[in-house]
C-alpha positions as CSV (number, residue, x, y, z in Angstrom):
1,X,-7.1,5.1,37.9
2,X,-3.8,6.2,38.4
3,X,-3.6,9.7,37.4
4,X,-2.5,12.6,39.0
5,X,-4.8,13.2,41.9
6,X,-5.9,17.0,40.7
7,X,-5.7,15.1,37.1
8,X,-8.1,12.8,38.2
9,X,-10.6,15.5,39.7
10,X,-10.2,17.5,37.3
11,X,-11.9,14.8,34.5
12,X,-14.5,13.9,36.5
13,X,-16.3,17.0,36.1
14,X,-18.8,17.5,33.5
15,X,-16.8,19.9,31.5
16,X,-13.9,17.8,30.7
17,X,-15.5,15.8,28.1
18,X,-16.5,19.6,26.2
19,X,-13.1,20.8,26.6
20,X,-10.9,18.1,25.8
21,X,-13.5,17.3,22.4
22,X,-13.4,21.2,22.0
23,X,-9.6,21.8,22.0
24,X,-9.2,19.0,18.8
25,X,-12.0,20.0,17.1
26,X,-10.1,23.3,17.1
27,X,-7.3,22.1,16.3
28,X,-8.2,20.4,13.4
29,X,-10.1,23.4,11.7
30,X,-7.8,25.2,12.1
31,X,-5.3,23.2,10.0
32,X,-7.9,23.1,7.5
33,X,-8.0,27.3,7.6
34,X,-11.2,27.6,8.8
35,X,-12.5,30.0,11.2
36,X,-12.8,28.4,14.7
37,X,-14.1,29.5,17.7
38,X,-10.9,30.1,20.8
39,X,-9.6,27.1,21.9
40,X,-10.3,26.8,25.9
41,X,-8.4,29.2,27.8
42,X,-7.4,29.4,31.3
43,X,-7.8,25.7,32.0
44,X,-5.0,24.5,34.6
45,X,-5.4,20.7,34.4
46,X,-4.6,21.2,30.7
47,X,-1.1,22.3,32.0
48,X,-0.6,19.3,33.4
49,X,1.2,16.1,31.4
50,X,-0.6,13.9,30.3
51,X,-1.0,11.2,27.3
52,X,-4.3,10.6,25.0
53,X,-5.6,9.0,22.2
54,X,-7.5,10.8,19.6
55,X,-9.8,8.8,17.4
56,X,-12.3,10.3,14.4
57,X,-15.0,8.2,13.1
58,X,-17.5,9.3,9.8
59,X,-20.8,8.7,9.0
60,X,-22.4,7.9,5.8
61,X,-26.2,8.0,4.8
62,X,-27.3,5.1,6.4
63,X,-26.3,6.5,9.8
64,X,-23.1,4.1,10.1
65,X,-20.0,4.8,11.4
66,X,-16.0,4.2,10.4
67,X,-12.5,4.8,11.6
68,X,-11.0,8.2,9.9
69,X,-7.8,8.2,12.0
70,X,-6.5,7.9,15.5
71,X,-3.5,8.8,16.7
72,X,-2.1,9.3,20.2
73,X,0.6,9.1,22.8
74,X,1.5,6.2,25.1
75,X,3.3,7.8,27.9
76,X,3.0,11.3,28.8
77,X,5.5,13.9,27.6
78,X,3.6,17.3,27.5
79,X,0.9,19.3,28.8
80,X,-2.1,16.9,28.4
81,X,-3.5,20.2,25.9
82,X,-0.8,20.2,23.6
83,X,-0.9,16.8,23.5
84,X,-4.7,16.3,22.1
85,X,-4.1,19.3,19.9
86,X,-1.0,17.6,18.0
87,X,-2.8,14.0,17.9
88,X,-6.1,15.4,16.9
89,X,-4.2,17.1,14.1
90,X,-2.3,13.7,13.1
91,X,-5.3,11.6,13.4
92,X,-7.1,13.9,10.8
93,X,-4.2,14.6,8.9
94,X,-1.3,12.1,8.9
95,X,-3.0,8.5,10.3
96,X,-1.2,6.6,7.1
97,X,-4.0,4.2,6.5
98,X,-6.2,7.8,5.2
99,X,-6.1,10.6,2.7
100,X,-6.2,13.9,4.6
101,X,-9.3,14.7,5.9
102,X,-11.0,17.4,3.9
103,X,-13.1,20.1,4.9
104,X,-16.3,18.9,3.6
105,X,-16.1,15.5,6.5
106,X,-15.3,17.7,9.0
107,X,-19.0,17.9,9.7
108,X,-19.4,14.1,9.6
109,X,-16.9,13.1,12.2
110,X,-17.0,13.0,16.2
111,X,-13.8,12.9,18.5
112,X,-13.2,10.8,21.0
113,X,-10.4,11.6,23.5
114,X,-9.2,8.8,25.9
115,X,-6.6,10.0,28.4
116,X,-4.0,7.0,29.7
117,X,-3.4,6.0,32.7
118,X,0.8,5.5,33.2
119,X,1.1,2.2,31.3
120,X,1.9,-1.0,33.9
121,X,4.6,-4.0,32.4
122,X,2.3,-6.9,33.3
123,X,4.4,-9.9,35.1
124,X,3.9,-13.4,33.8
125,X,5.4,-16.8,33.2
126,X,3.7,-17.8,30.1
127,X,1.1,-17.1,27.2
128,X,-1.9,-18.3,29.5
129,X,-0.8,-16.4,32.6
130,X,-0.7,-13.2,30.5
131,X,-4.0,-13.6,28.8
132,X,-5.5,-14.7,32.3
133,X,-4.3,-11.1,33.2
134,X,-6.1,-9.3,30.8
135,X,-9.2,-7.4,32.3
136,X,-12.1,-7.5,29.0
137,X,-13.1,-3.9,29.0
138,X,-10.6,-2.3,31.1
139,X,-7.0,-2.6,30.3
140,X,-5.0,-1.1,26.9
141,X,-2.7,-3.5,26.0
142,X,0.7,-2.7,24.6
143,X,2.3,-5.4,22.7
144,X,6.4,-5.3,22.0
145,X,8.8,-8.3,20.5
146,X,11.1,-8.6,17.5
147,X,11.7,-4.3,17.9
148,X,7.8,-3.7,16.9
149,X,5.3,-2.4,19.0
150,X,1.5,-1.6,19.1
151,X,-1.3,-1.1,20.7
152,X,-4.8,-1.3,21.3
153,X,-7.2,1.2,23.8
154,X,-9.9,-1.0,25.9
155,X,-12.5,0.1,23.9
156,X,-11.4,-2.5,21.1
157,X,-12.5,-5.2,23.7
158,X,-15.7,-4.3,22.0
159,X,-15.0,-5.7,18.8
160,X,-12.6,-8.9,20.1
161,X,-13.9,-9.6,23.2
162,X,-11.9,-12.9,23.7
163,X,-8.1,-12.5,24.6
164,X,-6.7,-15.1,22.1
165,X,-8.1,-13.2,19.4
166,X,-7.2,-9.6,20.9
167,X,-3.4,-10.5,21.4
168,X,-3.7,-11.9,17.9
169,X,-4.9,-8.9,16.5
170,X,-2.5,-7.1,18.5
171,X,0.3,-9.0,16.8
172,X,-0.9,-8.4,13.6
173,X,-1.1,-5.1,14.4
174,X,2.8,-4.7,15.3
175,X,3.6,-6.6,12.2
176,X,4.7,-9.8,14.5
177,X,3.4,-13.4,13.5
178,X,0.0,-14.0,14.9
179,X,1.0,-16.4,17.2
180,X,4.7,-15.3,18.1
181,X,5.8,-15.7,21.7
182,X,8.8,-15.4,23.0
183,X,11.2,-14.7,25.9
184,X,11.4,-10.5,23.9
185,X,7.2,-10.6,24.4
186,X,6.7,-7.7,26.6
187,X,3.1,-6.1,27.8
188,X,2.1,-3.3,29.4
189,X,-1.6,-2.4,30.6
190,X,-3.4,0.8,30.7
191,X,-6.8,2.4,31.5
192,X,-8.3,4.9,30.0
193,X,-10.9,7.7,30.9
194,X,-12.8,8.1,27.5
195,X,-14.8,11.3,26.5
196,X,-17.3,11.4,22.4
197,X,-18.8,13.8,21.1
198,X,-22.1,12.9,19.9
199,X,-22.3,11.0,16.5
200,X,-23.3,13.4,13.7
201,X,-26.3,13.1,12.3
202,X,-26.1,10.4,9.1
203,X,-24.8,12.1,5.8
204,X,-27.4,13.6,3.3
205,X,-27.1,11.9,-0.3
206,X,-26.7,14.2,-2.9
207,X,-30.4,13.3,-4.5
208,X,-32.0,13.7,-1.3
């Protein structure tokens, strides 16, 4: 990890995960008007910048869980606080592939909050030197060509474990031909330290 070193400390203690989960619950109650309790005060390492993801999934009654929204920042340009607040907000609020969340899931969703690493440009000299870069498990990947860009956190290595198929998807993803490479193909590699809430218990049906 390549965080700041008191950065760095400072997540590896066992409150980090609360705080950090805390502060965008918070924030998205409160944009939803409900009464919340303070966000964490007093907190230095929240002063610091930093860059994080914030990703909502739902359950339904059969205990399984789905995407609601993520949103976050690449590279950091704020306190590391303000900067899960505003992404919690936009991942429950303004992801475009959701309606709004509404109060009523509020209840049904856990927060995850990964916080970035400063992203890397990975050096290569082709397609197959790239992908034998690519650490399963470990590194974000960004993806840019053709003026697009996207992204995918390490945790998606869960889902597309081989790196064909995650730089595919990672194309797709930017809105690039699946199997575009060219001399514009850029990447950059990041780590992530992750922190969840636990999942919510599964959602009661209304006959139940």
């Amino acid at each position: 990890m390549e965080l700041p070193d008191t950065l760095a400390q400072s997540l590896t203690t066992p409150e980090a995960g609360q705080v950090l989960t805390a502060l965008a619950r918070t924030a998205i109650a409160s944009e939803l008007n409900l009464k919340t309790p303070e966000p964490p005060l007093g907190v230095p390492w929240l002063e610091q910048p930093g860059a994080a993801f914030v990703t909502l999934t739902i359950s339904d009654e059969q205990g399984d869980h789905a995407l609601r929204g993520s949103s976050g920042s690449l590279v950091a340009h704020r306190a590391l606080g303000e900067d899960v607040q505003a992404n919690a907000r936009a991942a429950a609020f303004r992801d475009p592939r959701f309606i709004p969340l509404t109060v009523e899931e509020l209840s049904r969703i856990a927060i995850e909050v990964s916080v970035l690493t400063p992203p890397k440009e990975l050096v290569f000299t082709s397609q197959e030197d790239a992908l034998a870069q690519l650490r399963p498990g470990v590194d974000g990947v960004i993806f840019q060509a053709k003026g697009a860009q996207a992204t995918f956190l390490p945790q998606m290595w869960e889902e597309l474990p081989h790196p064909v198929e995650f730089m595919q998807l990672l194309r797709r993803k930017a809105r690039v031909r699946f199997d575009y490479w060219g001399p514009d193909v850029k990447l950059f590699t990041y780590q992530v330290v992750v922190f969840s809430e636990p999942a919510p218990p599964p959602r009661q049906s209304a006959d139940a």
